[in-house]
C-alpha positions as CSV (number, residue, x, y, z in Angstrom):
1,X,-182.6,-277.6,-26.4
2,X,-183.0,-275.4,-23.4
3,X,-182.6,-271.3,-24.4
4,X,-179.3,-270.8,-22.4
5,X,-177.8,-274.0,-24.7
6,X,-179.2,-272.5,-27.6
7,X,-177.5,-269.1,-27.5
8,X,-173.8,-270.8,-26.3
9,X,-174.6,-269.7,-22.7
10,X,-173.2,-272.7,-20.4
11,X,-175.4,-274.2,-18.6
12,X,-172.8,-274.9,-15.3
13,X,-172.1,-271.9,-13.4
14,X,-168.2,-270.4,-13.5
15,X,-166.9,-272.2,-10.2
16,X,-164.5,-269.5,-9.5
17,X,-167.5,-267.2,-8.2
18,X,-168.3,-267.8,-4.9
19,X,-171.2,-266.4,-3.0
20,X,-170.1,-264.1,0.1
21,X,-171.3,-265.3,3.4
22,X,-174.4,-263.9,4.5
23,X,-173.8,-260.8,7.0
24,X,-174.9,-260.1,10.0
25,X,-176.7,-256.8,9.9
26,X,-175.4,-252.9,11.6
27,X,-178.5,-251.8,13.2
28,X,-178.8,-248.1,13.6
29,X,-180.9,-245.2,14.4
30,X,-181.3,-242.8,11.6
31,X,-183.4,-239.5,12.6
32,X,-185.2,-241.7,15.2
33,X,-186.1,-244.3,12.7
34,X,-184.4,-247.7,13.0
35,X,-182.5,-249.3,10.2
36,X,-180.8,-252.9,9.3
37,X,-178.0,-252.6,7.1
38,X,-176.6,-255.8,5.8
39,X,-174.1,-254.8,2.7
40,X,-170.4,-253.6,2.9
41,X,-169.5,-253.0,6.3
42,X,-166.4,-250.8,5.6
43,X,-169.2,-248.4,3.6
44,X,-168.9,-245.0,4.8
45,X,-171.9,-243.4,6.3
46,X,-172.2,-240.8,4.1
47,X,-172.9,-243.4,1.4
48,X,-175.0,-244.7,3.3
49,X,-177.0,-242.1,3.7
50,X,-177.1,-240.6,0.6
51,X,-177.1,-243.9,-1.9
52,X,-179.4,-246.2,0.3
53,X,-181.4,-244.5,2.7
54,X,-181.8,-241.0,0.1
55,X,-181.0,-238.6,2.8
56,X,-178.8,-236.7,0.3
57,X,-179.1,-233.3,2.8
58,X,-175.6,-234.3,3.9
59,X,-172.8,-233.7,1.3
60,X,-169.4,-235.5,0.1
61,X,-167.1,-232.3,1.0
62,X,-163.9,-234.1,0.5
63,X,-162.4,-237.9,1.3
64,X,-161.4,-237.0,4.9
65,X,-164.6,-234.9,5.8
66,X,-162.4,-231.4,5.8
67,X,-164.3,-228.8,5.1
68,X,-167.7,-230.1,7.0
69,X,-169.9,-230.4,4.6
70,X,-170.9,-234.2,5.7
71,X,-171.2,-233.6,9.4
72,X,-173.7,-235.5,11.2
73,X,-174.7,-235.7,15.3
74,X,-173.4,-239.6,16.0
75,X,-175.0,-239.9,19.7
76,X,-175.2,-235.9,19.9
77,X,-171.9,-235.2,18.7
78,X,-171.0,-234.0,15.2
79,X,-168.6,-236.4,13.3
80,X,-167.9,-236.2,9.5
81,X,-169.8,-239.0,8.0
82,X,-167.7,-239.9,5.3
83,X,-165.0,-241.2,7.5
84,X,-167.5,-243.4,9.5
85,X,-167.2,-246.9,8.5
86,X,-170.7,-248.6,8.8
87,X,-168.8,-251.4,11.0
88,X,-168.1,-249.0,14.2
89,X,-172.1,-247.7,14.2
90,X,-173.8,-250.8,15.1
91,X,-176.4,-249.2,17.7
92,X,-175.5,-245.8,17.6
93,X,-177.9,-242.6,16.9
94,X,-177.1,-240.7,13.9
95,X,-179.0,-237.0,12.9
96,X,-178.8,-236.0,9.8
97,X,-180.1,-231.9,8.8
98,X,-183.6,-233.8,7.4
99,X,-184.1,-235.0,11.4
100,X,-183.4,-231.5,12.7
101,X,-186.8,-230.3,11.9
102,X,-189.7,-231.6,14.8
103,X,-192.2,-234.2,13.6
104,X,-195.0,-231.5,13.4
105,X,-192.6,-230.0,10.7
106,X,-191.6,-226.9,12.8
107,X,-187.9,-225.7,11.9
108,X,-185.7,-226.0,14.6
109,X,-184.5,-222.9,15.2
110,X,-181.5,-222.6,14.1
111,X,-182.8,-223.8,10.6
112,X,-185.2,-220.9,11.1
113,X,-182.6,-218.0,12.1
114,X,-180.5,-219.3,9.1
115,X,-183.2,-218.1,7.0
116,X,-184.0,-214.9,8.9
117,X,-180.2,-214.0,8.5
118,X,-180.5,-215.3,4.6
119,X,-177.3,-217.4,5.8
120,X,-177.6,-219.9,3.4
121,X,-175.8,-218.6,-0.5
122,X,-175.4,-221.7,-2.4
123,X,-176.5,-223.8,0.0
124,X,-173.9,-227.0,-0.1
125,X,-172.2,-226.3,3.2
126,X,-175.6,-225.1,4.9
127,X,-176.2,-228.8,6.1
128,X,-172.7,-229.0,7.5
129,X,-173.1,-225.3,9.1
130,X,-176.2,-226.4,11.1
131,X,-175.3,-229.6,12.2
132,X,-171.6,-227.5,13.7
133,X,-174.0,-224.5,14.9
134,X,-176.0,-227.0,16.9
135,X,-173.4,-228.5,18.3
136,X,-172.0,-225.2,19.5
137,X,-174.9,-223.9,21.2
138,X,-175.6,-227.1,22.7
139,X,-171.5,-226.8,24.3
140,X,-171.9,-223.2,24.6
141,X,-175.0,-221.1,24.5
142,X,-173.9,-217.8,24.3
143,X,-170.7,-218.0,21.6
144,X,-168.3,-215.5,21.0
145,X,-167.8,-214.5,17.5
146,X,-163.8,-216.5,17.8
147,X,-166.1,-219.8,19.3
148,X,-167.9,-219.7,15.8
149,X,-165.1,-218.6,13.7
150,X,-163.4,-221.8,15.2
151,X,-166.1,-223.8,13.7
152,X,-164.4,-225.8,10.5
153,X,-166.9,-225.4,8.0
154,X,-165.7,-224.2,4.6
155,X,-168.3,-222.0,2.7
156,X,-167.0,-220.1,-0.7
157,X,-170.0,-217.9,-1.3
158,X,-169.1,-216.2,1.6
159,X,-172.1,-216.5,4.5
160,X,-169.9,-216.8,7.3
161,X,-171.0,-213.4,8.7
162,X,-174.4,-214.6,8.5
163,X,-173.9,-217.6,9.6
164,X,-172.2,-216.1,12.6
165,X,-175.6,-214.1,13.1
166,X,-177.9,-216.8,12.4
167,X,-175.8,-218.8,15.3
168,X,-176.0,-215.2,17.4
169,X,-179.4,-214.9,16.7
170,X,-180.4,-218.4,17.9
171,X,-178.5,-217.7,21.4
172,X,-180.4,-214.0,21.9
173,X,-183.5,-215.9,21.6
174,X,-184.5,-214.1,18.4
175,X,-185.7,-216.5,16.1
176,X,-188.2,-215.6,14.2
177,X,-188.1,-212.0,15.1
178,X,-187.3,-208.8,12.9
């Protein structure tokens, strides 16, 4: 008797389960590496990110993205990744805050002037703040302090005055200096 028989297991499969139809795979660009990905199209990003490629820099700030914590650049502009369905990203460029850095490892520099302004408290929005910051000094490059305070990033241990300098910092050209 054959070891599935033996335990009452039956031997014929349950003919109400029927295999899904293979997908056809949403290639991407993830921090200039390219990736295939072939399971739920309606996944968000975010999960993505986090649960299949272990990028877990971005964080889940809320279901509809609000207070920026999951922002990403999609093709240079930042977009909450949570409410980006794998589906619409077939060929597009996504940077998360691990692709900021360059490939030698140097910061980029508004990674570096959060840490000269200590601009970074807890540390769950700081992803969210950088990828916004970036943004903003690629739109504008010298911000008033109303262009960042317009920024919708949500921080409750209180860094937005250094985040406002860190973003200040970058735009003097003072990185890196006292």
């Amino acid at each position: 008797m054959a070891p599935a028989q033996a335990h009452g297991v039956p031997v014929v499969p349950d003919s109400s389960i029927v295999p899904e139809a293979a997908r056809n795979g949403i290639g991407i660009e993830v921090n200039g590496e390219h990736f295939v990905h072939t399971g739920d199209p309606q996944m968000p990003l975010l999960w993505y990110l986090r649960d299949v490629l272990w990028l877990t820099g971005t964080k889940y700030g809320g279901a509809h993205g609000e207070n920026g914590a999951d922002l990403v650049l999609l093709d240079g502009k930042p977009v909450s990744a949570i409410t980006q369905p794998m589906a619409k990203l077939d060929g597009r460029r996504i940077t998360t805050v691990e692709g900021l850095a360059a490939n030698d490892g140097a910061l980029h520099p508004l990674q570096q002037a959060f840490i000269d302004e200590d601009a970074i408290g807890c540390g769950y929005c700081t992803p969210g703040w950088l990828i916004a910051g970036i943004d903003l000094l690629k739109r504008k490059p010298q911000p008033t302090d109303a262009d960042i305070d317009q920024l919708s990033n949500t921080c409750r241990c209180g860094c937005q005055t250094r985040v406002r300098a860190a973003i200040k910092r970058v735009a003097a050209g003072k990185v890196g200096q006292a």
